[in-house]
Structure formats: structure tokens, C-alpha cells
N, C-alpha and C positions, 0 to 999 in steps of 0.2 A: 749646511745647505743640501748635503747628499742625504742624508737624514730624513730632513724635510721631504725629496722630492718621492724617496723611497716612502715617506707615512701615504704623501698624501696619493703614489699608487695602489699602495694597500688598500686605502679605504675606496677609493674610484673600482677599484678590481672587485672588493667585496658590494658595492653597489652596482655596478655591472651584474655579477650575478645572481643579487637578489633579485633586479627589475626583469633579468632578462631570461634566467633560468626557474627557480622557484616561483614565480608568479604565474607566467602560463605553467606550469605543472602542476599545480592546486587548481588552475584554474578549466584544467582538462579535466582532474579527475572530477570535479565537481561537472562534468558538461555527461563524463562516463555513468556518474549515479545517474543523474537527472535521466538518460535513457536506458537505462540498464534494466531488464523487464526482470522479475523474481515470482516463481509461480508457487501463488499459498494455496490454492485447494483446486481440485478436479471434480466436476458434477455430471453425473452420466445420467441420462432419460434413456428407459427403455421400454419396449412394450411388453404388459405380463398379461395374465389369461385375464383378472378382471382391473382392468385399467392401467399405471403406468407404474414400472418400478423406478422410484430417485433414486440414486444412491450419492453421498457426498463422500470426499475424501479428502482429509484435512492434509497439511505442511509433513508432518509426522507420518502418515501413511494409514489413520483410524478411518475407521467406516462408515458411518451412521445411512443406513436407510427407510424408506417407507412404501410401502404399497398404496398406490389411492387413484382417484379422480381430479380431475380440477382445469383450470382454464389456463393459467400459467405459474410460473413459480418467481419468486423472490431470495434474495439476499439481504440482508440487512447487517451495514457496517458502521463503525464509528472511525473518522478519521483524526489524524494529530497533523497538523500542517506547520512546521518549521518553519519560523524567518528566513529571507534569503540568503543575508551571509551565513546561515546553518546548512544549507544545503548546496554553497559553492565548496563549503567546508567536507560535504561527504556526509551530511546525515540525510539520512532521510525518511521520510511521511513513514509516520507510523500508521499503521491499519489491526483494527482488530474485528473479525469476523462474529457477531452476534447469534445470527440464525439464518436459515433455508426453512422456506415456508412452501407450501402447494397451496394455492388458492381458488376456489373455486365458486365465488361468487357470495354465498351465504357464510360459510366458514373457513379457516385455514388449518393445515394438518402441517405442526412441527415438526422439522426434518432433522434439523441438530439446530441445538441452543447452546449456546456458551454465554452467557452475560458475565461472566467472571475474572474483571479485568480491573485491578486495582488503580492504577495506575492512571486508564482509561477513566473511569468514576469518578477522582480523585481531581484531574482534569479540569473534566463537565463541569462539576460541582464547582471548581473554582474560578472559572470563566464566567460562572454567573454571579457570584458575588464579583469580582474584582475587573478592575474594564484593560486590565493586562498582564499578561505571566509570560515575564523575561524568556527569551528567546522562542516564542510561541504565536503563530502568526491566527491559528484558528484549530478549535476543537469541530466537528460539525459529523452528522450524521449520511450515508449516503444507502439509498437500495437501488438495487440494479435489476430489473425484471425481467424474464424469456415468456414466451408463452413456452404450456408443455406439450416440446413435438418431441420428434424420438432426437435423441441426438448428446455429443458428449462435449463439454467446454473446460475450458480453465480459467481460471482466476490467477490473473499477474497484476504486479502492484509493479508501476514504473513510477518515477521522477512526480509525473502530473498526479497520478494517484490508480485507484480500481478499474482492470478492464478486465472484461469477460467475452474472451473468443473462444470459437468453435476451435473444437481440438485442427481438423481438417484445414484449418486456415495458417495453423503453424508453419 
């Protein structure tokens, strides 16, 4: 009978602390990704003798820029969008940065190109054959446009997915 009342505390104690400990704790840090902002590249507009200098700077700390003209500039991204129990879980949205374009009406002048994203490709290509890929809520593309004034931003990938603020607003 002691036996007995001793099991059936143990098991009442070890459900106790899963409902009551471990569940809100997976379920905060899943609330800490979802805002947790992570900064992939920095873009500076500036003015040069004939027109504007971009300059881009990737995760890493690489450079790419260009000297030119044009009306505003572009980003072009590919995003991965995780199911929701993946991302109360702690994963989250993949993003992979393609290119920074200057555009100026008749043509575009590439700033940096990366299309080289296996993984990313591999994706794509199978979202359109197959009308689902386990734990993948959507593949999809996104660009985010400034026009070109002088000014310096960044690129943070939170919870919801790409935002691009002015450094000054940090």
C-alpha cells in the first residue's frame, strides 16, 4: 500500500514537472527566437564625385561595391519558412541573400551576387514538383527596395522573417 502511494507520487511529481516546468521553458525560448533579431549584412549609400558609392557587407565581414547612378536599390532573397512546431522548437527561417541590384530605370548594375545555395535550389525545385516537404511550411522569394539616398542600413532576420533599418534607428 506504501509502495503503491509512493509510485503513484513519483509519477504525479514527474508530471508536475513536465506540464509545469519544461513546457513553459520550450515554450519561452521558442517566443525568444521568434523575436530575437540577427544582423546578416550592412548596406551603406554614399555620395561620390560622379554618382553614388553602394557598398554591401555580408555576415562574414566581405565587401562588394559599385560606383553608379540609378533611382533606388534592391535586395533580392529566398526565404525557408518552418512549420510552427519547428519554430516553438527553436528553429528558425532560413534566409539566403541572392543579390543588391542599383536600378535605374532602363538597366540594373549588380552589387553582389551569390545564387549559390544548394540547399536553397534543392528546396525550390522540390516544392514544385511535390505539394509537401515534411516539416516545411513554404519556400518563397522576397525583395525589399530603398530608393538611393545617402544613408547606411542593416539587414536583421527576426522570427517573422527580413527587415531592413536604417542603421540610426537602432
Amino acid at each position: 500500500m506504501l509502495g503503491q502511494l509512493v509510485r503513484m507520487l513519483k509519477y504525479s511529481l514527474c508530471t508536475t514537472l513536465l506540464l509545469f516546468v519544461l513546457t513553459p521553458a520550450v515554450l519561452l525560448y521558442g517566443f525568444q527566437v521568434a523575436w530575437h533579431e540577427s544582423p546578416l549584412a550592412r548596406i551603406a549609400v554614399t555620395p561620390a564625385a560622379d554618382g553614388v558609392l553602394v557598398r554591401y557587407y555580408d555576415a562574414e565581414g566581405a565587401e562588394y561595391a559599385a560606383q553608379t547612378h540609378g533611382t533606388h536599390w534592391r535586395i533580392t532573397m529566398r526565404q525557408l519558412l518552418w512549420d510552427d512546431w519547428l519554430l516553438v522548437l527553436g528553429l528558425r527561417p532560413m534566409l539566403h541573400i541572392q543579390s543588391l541590384e542599383v536600378e535605374n530605370g532602363q538597366q540594373s548594375l549588380v552589387v553582389m551576387n551569390d545564387r549559390r545555395s544548394a540547399f536553397f535550389e534543392w528546396a525550390w525545385r522540390e516544392l514544385e514538383t511535390v505539394e509537401y516537404l515534411p516539416g516545411v511550411r513554404s519556400v518563397y522569394g522576397i525583395d525589399l527596395y530603398r530608393p538611393l539616398i545617402e544613408g547606411e542600413y542593416v539587414l536583421l532576420m527576426k522570427g517573422s522573417g527580413p527587415v531592413l533599418s536604417p542603421v540610426t534607428a537602432l
